[in-house]
C-alpha positions as CSV (number, residue, x, y, z in Angstrom):
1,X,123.4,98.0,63.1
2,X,125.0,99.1,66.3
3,X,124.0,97.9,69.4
4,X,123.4,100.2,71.7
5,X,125.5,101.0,75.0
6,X,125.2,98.8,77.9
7,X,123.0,100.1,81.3
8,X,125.2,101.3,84.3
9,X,124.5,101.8,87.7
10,X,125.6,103.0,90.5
11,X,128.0,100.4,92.6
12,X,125.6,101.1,95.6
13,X,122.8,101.0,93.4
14,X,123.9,97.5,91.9
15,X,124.7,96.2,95.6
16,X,121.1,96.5,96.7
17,X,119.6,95.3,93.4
18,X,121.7,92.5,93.5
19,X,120.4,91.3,96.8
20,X,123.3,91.8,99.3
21,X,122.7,95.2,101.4
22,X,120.7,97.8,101.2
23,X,122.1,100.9,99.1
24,X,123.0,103.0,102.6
25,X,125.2,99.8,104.1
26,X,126.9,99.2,100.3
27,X,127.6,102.8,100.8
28,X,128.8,102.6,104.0
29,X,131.3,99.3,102.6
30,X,132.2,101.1,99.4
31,X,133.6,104.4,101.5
32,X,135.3,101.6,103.7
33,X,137.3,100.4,101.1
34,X,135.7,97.0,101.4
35,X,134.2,96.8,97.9
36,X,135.8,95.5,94.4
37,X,135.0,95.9,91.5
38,X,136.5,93.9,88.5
39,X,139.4,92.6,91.4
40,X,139.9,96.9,92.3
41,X,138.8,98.6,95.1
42,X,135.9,101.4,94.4
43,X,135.4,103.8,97.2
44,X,132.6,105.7,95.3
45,X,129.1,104.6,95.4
46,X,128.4,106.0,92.4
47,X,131.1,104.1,90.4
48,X,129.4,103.1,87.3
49,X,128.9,99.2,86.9
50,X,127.5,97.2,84.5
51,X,124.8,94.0,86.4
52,X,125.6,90.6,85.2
53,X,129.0,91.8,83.9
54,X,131.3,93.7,86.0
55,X,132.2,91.3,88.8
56,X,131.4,92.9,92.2
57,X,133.6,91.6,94.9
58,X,133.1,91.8,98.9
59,X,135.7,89.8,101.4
60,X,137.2,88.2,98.3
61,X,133.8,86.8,97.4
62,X,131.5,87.5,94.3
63,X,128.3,88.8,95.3
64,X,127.0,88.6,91.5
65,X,125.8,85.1,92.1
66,X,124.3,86.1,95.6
67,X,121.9,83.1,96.7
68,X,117.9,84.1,96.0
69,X,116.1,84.5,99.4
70,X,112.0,83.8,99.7
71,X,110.8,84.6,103.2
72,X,107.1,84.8,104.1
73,X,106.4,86.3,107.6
74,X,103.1,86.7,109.8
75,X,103.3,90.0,111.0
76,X,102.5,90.9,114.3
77,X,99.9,94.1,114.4
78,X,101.6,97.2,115.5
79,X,104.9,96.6,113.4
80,X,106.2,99.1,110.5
81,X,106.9,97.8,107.2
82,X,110.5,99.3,106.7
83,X,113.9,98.6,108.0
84,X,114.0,101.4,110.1
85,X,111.8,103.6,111.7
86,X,112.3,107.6,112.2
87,X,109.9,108.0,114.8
88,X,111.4,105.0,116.9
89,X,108.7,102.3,116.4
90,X,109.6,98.5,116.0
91,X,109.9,97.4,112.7
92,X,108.7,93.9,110.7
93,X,112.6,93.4,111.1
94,X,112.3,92.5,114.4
95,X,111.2,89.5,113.8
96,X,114.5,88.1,111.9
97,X,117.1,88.9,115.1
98,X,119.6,86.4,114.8
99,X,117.9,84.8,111.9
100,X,121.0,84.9,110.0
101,X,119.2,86.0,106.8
102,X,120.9,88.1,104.4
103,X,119.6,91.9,103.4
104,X,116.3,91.3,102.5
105,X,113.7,93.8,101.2
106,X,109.2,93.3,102.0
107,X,107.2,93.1,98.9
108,X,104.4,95.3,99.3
109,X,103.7,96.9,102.4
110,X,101.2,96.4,105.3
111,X,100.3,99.2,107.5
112,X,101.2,99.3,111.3
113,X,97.8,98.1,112.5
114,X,97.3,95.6,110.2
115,X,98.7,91.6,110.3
116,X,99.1,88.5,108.1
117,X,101.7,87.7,105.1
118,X,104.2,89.4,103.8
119,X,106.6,88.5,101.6
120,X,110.4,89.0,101.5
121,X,113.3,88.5,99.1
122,X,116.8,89.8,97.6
123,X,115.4,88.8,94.2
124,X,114.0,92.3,92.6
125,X,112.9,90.7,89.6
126,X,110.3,88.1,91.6
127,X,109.1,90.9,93.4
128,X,108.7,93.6,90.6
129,X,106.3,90.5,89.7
130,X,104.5,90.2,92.8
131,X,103.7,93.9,92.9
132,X,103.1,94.5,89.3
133,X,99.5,95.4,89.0
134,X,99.5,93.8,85.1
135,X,99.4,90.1,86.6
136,X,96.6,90.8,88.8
137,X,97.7,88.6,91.6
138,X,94.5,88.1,94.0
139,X,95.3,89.0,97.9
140,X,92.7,87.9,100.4
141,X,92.4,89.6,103.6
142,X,90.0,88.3,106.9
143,X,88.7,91.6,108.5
144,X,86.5,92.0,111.2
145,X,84.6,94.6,111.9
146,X,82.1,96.4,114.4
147,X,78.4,95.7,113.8
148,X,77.0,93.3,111.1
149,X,76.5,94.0,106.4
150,X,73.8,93.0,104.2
151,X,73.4,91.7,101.0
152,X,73.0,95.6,99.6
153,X,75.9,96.4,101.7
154,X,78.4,93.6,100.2
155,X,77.4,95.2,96.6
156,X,78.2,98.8,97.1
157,X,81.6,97.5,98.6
158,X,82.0,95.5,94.9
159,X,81.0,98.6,93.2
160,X,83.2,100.9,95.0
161,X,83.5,104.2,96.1
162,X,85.9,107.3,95.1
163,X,88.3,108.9,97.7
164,X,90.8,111.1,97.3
165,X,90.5,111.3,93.7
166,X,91.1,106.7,93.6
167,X,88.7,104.3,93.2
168,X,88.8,101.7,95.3
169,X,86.5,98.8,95.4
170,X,86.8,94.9,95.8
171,X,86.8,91.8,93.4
172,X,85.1,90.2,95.6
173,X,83.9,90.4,99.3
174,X,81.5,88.0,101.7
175,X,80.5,87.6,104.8
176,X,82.7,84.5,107.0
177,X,81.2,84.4,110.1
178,X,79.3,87.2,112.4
179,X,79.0,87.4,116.1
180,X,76.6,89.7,118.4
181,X,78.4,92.8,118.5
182,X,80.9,92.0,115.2
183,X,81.5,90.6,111.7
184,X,84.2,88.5,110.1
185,X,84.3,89.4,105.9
186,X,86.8,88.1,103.7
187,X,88.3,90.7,100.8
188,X,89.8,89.9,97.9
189,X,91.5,92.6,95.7
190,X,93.6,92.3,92.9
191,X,94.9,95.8,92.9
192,X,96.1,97.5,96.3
193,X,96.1,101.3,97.1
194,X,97.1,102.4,100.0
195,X,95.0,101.3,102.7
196,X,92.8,100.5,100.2
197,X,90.1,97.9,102.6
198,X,90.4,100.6,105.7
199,X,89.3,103.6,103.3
200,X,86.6,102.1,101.4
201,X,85.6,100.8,104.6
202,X,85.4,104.2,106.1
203,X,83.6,105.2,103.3
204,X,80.9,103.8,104.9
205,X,81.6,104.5,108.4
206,X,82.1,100.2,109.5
207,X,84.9,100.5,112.3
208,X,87.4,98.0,111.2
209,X,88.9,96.2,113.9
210,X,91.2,94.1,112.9
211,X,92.8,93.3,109.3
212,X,94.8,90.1,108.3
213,X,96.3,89.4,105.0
214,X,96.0,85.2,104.5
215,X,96.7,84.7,100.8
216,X,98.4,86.8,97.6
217,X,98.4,84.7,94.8
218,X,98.8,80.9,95.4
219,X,100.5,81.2,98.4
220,X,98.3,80.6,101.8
221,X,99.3,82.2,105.0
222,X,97.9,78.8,106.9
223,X,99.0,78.1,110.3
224,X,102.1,80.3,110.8
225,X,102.7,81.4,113.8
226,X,102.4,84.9,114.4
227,X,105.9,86.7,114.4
228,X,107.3,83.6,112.8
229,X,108.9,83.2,109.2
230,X,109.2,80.3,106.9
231,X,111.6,80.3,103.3
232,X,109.3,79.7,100.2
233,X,109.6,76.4,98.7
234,X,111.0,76.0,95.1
235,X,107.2,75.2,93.8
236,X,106.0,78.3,95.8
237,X,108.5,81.0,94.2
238,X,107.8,79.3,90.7
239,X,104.0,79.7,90.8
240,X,103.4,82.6,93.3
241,X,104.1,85.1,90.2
242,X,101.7,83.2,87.0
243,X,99.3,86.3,86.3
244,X,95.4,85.4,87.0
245,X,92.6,86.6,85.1
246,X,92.7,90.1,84.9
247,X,88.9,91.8,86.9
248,X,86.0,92.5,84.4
249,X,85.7,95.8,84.3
C-alpha cells in the first residue's frame, strides 16, 4: 500500500510553526534573501517545505531544532494580547523589552481590562494542548465585583445563562472574601468563550471590577510580580497539559 504524500507548508508558514518569527518577519527574511532551505536560498514565502525534513537555514544556522520556550507572565490591566496593536495601544509585549527572548506567541488570550497569567511559547504543539477544549484544563480567576451574591445567586451563575446564541456558565464559583461596598469570588471554568466571566456576569447586571487569572491547569500564578515573567520549569511544561476530568454535564 502506498503511503500517501508528505504535508507541505509554506516556508513562512513553517518559520512561525517552528518557533523562530512570526510569519510577517519570516516573510520579511525570505524576500531578503536571508532564508535556506536545504543549503539554497528561497525568496518565496510560499516555497513549499516539508516540517521535520527539509532543513530550514537562517545565518548558517538550523532553525529545525529551535530551543522550546515556556514563559508565564502577570499581565498588567490595560495591555492587548497581540504583538501589535492597530489602534496604537501597548501590547502584553511590552513587558519582554530587552528580554532577549526569541518570537514567542500567548496561549489563549486575556482581554485589555483584565490581569493575571498568561502563558507563552514557540512550541505549537504544547499550546494546541493548553487551548484544546477536549483536555478540559481548569482556569481560576479572582474577580471582584460591586455589591455582594447569595447562595441562589452562586447557583444561577453554575447553571448558566445564554448570550448571543453561547452558553456560558461556571464549573464552579464561591465567594472569597466580601467587603462593605464589594465582593471577591473565585471562578473556575474549564471552557473559555470570549469574555466568558464579564458576560455571564452582565447577565445579571454585577459590575465587574476587576478580573485576574491565578491558575490554568496545574500551574499557579503565586507571587509574580505584576509585569514580570518567569520560564516554566521542566516539571511545569510536562504536567501543565495532563487532561482533567471532563465537567458533568
Amino acid at each position: 500500500m502506498s503511503q500517501p504524500p508528505p504535508t507541505r507548508t509554506g516556508l513562512a508558514r513553517a518559520m512561525s510553526k517552528l518557533g523562530f518569527c512570526s510569519r510577517s518577519r519570516a516573510t520579511e527574511l525570505i524576500r531578503m534573501g536571508k532564508v535556506k532551505v536545504n543549503l539554497t536560498v528561497r525568496k518565496n514565502p510560499e516555497f513549499p517545505v516539508v516540517l521535520n525534513k527539509d532543513v530550514i537555514i537562517m545565518d548558517d544556522v538550523s532553525i529545525n531544532q529551535a530551543p522550546r520556550i515556556y514563559v508565564m507572565l502577570n499581565k498588567p490591566r490595560g495591555l492587548v494580547t497581540s504583538a501589535s496593536d492597530e489602534l496604537g495601544r501597548e501590547t502584553v509585549f511590552s513587558c519582554f523589552e530587552n528580554s532577549r527572548l526569541p518570537h514567542l506567541s500567548p496561549v489563549g488570550r486575556l482581554d485589555k481590562a483584565s490581569e493575571g497569567m498568561l502563558l507563552f511559547t514557540n512550541d505549537n504543539v504544547w499550546a494546541d494542548a493548553i487551548t484544546n477544549p477536549d483536555t478540559h484544563l481548569d482556569k481560576t480567576y479572582h474577580v471582584q465585583i460591586g455589591g455582594s451574591v447569595d447562595a441562589r445567586r452562586l447557583e444561577q451563575l453554575k447553571r448558566g445563562v445564554e448570550d448571543e446564541g453561547e452558553h456560558l456558565s461556571a464549573k464552579d464559583v464561591k465567594i472569597l472574601r466580601t467587603g462593605e461596598k464589594n465582593t471577591w469570588l473565585e471562578f473556575i471554568l474549564d471552557e473559555g468563550r470570549n469574555r466568558h466571566i464579564r458576560r455571564l456576569l452582565e447577565a445579571f447586571n454585577i459590575e465587574v471590577l476587576r478580573l485576574v487569572r491565578v491558575k490554568i491547569g496545574m500551574l499557579v500564578l503565586g507571587d509574580l510580580p505584576k509585569g514580570q515573567w518567569r520560564e516554566l520549569t521542566k516539571y511545569e511544561v510536562l504536567k501543565s497539559r495532563e487532561p482533567q476530568a471532563a465537567k458533568p454535564r
